[in-house]
TIDRENSE-728577 format. One line per field, with one value per residue (C-alpha): residue number from 1; residue in one letter; x, y, z. Coordinates in Angstrom, 3 decimals, decimal comma. Layout:
BEGIN
i NUM;...
aa a;...
x X;...
y Y;...
z Z;...
END
This chain:
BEGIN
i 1;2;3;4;5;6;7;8;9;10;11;12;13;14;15;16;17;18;19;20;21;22;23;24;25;26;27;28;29;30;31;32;33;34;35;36;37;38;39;40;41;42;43;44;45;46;47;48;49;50;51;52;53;54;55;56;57;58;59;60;61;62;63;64;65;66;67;68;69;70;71;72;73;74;75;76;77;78;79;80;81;82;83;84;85;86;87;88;89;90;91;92;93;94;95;96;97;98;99;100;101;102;103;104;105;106;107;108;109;110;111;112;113;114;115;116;117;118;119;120;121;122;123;124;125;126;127;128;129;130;131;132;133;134;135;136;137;138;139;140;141;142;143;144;145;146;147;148;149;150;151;152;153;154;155;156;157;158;159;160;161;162;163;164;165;166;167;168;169;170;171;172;173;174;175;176;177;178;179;180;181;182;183;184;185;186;187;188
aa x;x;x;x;x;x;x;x;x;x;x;x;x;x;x;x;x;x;x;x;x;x;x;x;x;x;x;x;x;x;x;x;x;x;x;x;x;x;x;x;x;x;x;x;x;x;x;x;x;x;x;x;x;x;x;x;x;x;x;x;x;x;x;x;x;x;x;x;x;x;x;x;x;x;x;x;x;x;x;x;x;x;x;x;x;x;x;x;x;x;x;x;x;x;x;x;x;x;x;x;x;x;x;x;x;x;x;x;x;x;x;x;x;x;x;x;x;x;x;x;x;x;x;x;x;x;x;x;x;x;x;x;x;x;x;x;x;x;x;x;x;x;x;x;x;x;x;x;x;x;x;x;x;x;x;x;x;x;x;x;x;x;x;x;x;x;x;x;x;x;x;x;x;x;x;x;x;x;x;x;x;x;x;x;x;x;x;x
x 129,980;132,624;131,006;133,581;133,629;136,463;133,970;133,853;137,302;137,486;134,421;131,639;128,909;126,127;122,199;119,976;120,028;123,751;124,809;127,634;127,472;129,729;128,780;129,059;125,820;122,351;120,711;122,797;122,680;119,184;118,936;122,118;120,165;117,202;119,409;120,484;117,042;115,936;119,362;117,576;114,211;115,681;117,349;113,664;112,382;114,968;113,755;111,629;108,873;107,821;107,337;104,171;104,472;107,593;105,697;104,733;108,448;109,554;107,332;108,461;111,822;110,999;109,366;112,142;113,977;111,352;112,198;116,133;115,291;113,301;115,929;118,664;116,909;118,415;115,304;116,496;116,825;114,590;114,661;112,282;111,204;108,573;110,209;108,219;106,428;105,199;101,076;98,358;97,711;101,334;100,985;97,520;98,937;101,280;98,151;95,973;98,955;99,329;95,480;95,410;98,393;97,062;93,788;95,956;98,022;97,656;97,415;100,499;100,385;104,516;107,436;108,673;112,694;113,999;114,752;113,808;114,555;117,069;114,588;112,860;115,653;116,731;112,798;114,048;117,201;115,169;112,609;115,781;117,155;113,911;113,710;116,946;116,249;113,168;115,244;117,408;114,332;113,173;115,771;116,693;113,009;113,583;116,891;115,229;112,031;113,998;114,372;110,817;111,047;110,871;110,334;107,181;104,827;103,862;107,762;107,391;104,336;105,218;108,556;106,855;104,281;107,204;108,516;105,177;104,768;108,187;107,020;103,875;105,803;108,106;105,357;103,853;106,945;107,796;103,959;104,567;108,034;106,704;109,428;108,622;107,968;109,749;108,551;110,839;110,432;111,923;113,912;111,887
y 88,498;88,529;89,461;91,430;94,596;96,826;99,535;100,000;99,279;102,918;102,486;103,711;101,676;103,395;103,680;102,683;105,811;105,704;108,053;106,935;106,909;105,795;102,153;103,648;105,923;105,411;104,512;101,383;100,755;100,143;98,118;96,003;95,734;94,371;91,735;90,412;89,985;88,031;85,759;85,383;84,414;82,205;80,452;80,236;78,746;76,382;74,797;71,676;73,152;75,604;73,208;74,348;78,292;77,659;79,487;82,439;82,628;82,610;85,600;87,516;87,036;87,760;91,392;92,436;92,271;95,013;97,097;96,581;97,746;100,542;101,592;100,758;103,996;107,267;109,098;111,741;109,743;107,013;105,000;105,890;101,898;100,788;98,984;96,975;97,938;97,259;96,580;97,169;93,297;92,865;94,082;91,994;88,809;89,419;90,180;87,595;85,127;86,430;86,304;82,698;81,844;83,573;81,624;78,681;80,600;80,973;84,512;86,617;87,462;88,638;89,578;85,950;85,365;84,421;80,679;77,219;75,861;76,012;76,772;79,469;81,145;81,685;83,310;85,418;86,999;87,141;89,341;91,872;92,461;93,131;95,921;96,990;97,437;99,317;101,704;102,407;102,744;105,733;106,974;107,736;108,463;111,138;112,546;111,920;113,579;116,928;117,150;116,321;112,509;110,219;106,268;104,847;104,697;101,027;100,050;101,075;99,311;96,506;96,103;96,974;94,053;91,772;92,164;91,329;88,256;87,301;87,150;86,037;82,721;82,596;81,333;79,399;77,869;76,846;75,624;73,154;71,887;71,737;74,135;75,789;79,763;81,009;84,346;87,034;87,625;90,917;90,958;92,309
z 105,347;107,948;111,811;112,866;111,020;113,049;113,075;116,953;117,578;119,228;121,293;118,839;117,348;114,518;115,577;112,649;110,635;110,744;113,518;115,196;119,228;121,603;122,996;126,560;125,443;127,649;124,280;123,477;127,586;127,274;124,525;125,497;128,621;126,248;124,517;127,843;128,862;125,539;126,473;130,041;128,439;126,034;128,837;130,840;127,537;127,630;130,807;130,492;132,783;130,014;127,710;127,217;127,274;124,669;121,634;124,263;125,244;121,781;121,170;123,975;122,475;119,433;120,585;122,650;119,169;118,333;121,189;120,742;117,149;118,248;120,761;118,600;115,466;115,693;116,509;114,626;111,479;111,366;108,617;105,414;105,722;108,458;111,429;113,836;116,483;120,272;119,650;122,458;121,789;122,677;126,261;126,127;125,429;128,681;130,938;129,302;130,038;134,157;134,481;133,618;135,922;138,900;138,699;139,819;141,970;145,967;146,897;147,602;151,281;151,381;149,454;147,643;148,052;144,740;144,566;145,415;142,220;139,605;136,804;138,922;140,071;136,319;135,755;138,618;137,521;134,152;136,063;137,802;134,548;132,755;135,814;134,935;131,284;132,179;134,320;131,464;129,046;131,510;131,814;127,747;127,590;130,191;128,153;125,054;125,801;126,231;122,225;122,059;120,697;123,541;123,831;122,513;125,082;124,512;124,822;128,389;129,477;127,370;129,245;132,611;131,860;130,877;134,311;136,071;133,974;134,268;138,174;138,341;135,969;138,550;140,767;138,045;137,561;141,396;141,632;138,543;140,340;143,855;145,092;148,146;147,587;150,584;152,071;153,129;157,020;158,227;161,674;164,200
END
């Protein structure tokens, strides 16, 4: 099977179900904004500090494949076979994941500037795009919602909860590499 198929060559691409849309389309905005994010978490997994939180990063990957798939279906024509799906044990295994970090955590007292390490700085731009892709996710849900089949409603959290672990790891992360979390201190 060759990977280039010559199918889009005039700016379309097909949803699952078949319908053809163009690629500039919110739907295939959002989850294009999805598969950048698992690139981004791949590339946190990738860093030696996570050693340990590899499998959990692999996961997380390996669900924002379900919501690219669910984003990617033609609402409209779904499939007649079962595709996967976003669980409420999902968006547990995020919190249950920031609850133990934050034990071990100082308090947050101010607004953290991204940085002080390589690694962590890579869990931050992680974190911006997995706000981005949650934009776009509202958005079609908003446009989608006015034909009566909108986003499922455990896409969203689970993508809002990505973001906050995505954060709270970012701490984690500079903790474990004895960066310095720098606080942001407005001009007065």
């Amino acid at each position: 099977m060759k990977i280039y198929t010559k199918t889009g060559d005039k700016g379309q691409t097909a949803l699952i179900g078949g319908r053809r849309v163009s690629k500039a389309d919110l739907r295939i905005d959002a989850y294009g904004t999805v598969d950048e994010l698992n690139s981004w978490i791949g590339l946190v997994r990738d860093q030696p500090v996570n050693s340990e939180r590899k499998e959990l990063l692999k996961e997380i990957q390996d669900r924002l494949f379900t919501v690219g798939s669910e984003l990617a279906t033609d609402p409209e024509k779904a499939p007649k076979r079962a595709m996967p799906a976003i669980t409420p044990d999902d968006v547990q295994v995020l919190e249950d994941a920031m609850d133990t970090m934050d034990i071990e955590l100082p308090e947050l007292r101010a607004f953290i500037l991204p940085g002080g390490h390589q690694a962590v700085s890579f869990c931050h731009l992680a974190r911006t795009v997995c706000r981005r892709a949650e934009r776009l996710i509202i958005a079609l849900n908003d446009t989608t919602l006015q034909t009566g089949i909108g986003v499922d409603e455990l896409v969203l959290q689970y993508i809002n909860r990505l973001s906050d672990y995505l954060f709270v790891l970012s701490r984690k992360m500079a903790q474990e590499l004895s960066a310095d979390e720098v606080a942001w201190q407005p001009r007065t």
